[in-house]
C-alpha positions in Angstrom: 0.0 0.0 0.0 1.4 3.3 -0.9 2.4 6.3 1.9 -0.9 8.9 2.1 0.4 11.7 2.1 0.2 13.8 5.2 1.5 17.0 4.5 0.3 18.3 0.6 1.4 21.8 1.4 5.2 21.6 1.7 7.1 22.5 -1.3 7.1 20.3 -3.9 10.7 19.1 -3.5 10.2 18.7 0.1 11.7 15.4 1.2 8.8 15.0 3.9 6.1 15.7 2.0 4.7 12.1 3.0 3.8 9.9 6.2 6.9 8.9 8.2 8.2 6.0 7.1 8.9 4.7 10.9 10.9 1.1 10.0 13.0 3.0 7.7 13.8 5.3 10.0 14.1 3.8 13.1 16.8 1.6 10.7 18.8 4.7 10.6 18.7 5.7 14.3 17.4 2.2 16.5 16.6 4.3 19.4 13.9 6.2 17.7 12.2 2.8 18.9 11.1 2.7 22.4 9.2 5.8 21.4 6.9 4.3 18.0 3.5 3.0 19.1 0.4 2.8 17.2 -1.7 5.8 17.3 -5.4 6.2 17.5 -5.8 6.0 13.4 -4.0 2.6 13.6 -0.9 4.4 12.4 2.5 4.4 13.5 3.6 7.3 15.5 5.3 8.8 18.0 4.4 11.3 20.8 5.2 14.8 19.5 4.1 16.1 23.4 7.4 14.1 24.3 10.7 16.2 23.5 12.8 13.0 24.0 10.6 11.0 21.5 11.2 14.5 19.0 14.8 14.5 19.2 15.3 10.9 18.7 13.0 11.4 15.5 14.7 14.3 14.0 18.5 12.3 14.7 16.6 9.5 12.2 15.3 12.1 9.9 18.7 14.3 9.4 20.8 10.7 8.9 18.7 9.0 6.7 17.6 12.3 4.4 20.6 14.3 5.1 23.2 12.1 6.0 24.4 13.7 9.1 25.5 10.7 11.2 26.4 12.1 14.2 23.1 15.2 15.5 22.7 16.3 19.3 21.7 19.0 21.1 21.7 20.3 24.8 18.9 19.5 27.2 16.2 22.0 27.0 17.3 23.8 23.6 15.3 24.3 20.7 14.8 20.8 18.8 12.7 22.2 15.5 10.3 20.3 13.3 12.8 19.6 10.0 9.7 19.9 7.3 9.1 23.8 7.8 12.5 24.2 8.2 13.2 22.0 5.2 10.6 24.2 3.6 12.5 27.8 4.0 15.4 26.3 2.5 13.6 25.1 -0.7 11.9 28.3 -1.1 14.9 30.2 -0.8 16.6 28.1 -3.4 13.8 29.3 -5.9 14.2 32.8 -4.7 18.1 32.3 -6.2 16.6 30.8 -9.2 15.1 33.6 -10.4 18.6 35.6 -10.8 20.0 32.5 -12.2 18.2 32.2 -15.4 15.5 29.9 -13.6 18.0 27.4 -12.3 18.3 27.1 -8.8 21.8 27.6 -8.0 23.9 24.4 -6.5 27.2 24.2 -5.1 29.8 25.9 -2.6 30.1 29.0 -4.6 26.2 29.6 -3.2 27.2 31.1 0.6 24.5 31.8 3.1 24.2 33.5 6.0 21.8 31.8 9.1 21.5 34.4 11.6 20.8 32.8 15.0 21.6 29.4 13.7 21.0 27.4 17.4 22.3 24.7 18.7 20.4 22.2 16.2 22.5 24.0 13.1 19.4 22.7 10.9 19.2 24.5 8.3 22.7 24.6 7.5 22.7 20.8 7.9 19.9 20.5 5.0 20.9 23.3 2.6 24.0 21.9 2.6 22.9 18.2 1.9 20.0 19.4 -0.6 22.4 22.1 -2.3 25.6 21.9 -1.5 25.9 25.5 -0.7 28.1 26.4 2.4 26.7 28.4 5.3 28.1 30.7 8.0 26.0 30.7 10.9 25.8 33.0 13.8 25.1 32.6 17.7 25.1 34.7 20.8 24.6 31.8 23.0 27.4 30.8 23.7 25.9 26.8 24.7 24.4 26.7 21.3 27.7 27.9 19.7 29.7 25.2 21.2 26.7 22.7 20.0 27.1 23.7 16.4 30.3 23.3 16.3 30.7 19.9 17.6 28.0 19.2 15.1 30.0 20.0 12.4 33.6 18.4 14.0 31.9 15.0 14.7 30.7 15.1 11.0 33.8 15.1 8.9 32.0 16.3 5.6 30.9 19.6 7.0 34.0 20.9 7.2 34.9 23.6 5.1 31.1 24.0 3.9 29.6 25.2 7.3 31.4 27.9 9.9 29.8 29.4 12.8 30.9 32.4 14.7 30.2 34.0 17.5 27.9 36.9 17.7 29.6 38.8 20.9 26.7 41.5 20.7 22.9 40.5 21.6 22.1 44.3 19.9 24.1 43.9 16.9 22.8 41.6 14.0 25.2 41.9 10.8 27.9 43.9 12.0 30.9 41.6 14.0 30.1 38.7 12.3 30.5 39.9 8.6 34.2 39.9 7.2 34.9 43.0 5.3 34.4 42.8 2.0 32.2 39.6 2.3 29.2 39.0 0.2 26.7 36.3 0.8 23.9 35.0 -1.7 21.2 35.4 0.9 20.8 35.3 4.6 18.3 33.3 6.8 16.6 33.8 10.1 14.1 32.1 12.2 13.8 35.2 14.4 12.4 34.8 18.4 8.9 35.5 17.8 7.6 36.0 21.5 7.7 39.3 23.6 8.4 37.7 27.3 9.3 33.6 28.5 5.5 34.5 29.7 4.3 34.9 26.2 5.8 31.7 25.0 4.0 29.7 27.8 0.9 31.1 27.2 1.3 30.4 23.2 2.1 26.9 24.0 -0.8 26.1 26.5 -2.9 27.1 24.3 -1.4 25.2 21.5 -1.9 22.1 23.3 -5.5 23.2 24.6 -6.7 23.2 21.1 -5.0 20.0 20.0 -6.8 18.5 23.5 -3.3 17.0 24.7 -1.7 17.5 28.1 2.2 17.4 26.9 5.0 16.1 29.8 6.5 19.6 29.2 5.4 22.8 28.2 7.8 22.6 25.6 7.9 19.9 23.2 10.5 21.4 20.5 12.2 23.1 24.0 14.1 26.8 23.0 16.1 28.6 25.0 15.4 32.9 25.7 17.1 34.1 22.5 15.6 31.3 20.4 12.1 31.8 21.7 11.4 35.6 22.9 12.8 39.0 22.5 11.8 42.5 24.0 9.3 43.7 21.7 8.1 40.8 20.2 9.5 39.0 16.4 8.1 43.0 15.1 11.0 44.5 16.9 13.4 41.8 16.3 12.9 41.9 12.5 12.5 46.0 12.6 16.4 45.9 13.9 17.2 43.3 11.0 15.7 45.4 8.6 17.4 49.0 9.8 20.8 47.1 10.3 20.8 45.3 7.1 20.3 48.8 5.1 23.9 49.7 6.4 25.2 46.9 4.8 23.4 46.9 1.7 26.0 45.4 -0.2 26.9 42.5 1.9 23.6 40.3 0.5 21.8 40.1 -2.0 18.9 38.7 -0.2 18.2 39.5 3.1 15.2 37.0 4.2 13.5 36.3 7.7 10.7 33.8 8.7 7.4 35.7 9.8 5.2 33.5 12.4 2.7 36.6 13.1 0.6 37.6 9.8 0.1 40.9 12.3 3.9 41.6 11.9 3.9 41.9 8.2 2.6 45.6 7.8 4.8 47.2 10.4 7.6 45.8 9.2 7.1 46.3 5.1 6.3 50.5 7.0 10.5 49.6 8.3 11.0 48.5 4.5 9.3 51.5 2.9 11.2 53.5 5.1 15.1 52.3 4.6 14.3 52.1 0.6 14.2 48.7 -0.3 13.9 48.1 -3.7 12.6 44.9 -3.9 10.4 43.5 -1.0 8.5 39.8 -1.7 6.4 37.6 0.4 6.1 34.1 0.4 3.4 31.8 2.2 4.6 28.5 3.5 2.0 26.3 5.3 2.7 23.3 7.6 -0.4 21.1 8.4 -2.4 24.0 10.4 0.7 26.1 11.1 0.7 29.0 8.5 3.4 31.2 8.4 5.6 33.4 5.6 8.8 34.4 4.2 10.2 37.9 4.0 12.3 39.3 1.3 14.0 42.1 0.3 17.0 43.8 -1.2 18.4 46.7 -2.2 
């Protein structure tokens, strides 16, 4: 019998775009295991309310998609769902297509920028595998620094393609982590989209209300303060992007940021209007009932 699919409105090169195949996977890492079980579809599953049983899955899904053998991350840090975050990569890569005569652009000559990049490294990992572009990524946590790089040492292929450096100033965004003279195809965030650790509870609860689960933790995906809130919300966050990003005009040829809130989108196209961007897109992604966008621009 043939997989349903389960998720029709991930990009169409989206590796995930059908059910989990759990044998396969649990082939690639054994102790995804302990955590399959049948769920109440007569499917087999795991528990997403379980951040154990999430991390385990997402070890089996970067080795046996993305061949990275070796994938951990300290307790209580932000483990993300790979689809969506599969999904910003592949719309990216269409993005550099369109100054490419249609063709999306593979290969290490492609460099991009991950601002924030966590302790997961993830989409560095899987632009890397799908496009073989190289990344620099950027942290101020200084946990989730060290956890990218030994991502990358205990994965010998990495080398050379991905770097990450320390972001010594939680106000600066571009500047101290940019080389002089250094251009990059495009750069990524997945900006903190709450306003207070408060917020982010509150989100989750009621998250979980609506599904009509009672997780073990509040957290399922876990997240750390500057992957999960920042003063002023995912508005100001991306506001600073945008006003920091028009001093370096030059530096990018895309600069592109995730958008969780629709309600963020018009104050920060006002920031866009305002620094003279010549070239500003939005692009939807959807994942199951999550709905959330991509912001472009350029100058």
């Amino acid at each position: 019998m043939q997989p349903v699919s389960e998720k029709p409105n991930l990009h169409p090169r989206n590796l995930h775009k059908e059910r989990y195949n759990f044998p396969v996977l649990i082939k690639s890492n054994p102790a995804l295991r302990p955590f399959v079980s049948q769920n109440q579809f007569k499917d087999q599953s795991i528990d997403f309310t379980n951040p154990a049983a999430v991390k385990e899955l997402n070890k089996a899904l970067l080795k046996h998609f993305y061949k990275v053998d070796q994938w951990d991350i300290p307790e209580g840090y932000l483990c993300p769902p790979i689809p969506g975050r599969a999904d910003y990569i592949h719309y990216l890569a269409d993005l550099l297509a369109e100054s490419n005569n249609g063709l999306v652009p593979t290969g290490n000559k492609v460099k991009i920028l991950d601002i924030g990049t966590g302790a997961n490294l993830v989409y560095p990992l899987i632009g890397n595998s799908v496009y073989s572009w190289n990344f620099v990524g950027t942290e101020v946590d200084l946990v989730a620094l060290s956890s990218a790089k030994n991502i990358i040492a205990l994965n010998s292929p990495l080398k050379g393609k991905i770097e990450v450096r320390r972001q010594a100033s939680k106000h600066n965004i571009f500047t101290g982590v940019i080389n002089k003279g250094e251009v990059f195809d495009a750069s990524i965030c997945n900006p903190p989209f709450h306003s207070s650790a408060l917020e982010a509870k509150e989100a989750t609860t009621t998250k979980w209300r609506k599904l009509g689960v009672s997780p073990k933790t509040q957290l399922n995906f876990g997240g750390q303060k500057t992957e999960l809130w920042y003063p002023g919300g995912e508005a100001a966050f991306i506001t600073a992007m945008i006003n920091q990003s028009a001093v370096i005009p030059e530096n990018c040829k895309w600069f592109t940021t995730l958008i969780s809130k629709k309600e963020t989108l018009p104050v920060v196209q006002r920031v866009l209007e305002k620094v003279r961007a010549t070239d500003v897109r939005t692009i939807n992604m959807s994942q199951g009932q999550k709905v959330s966008r991509i912001l472009a621009w350029r100058y």
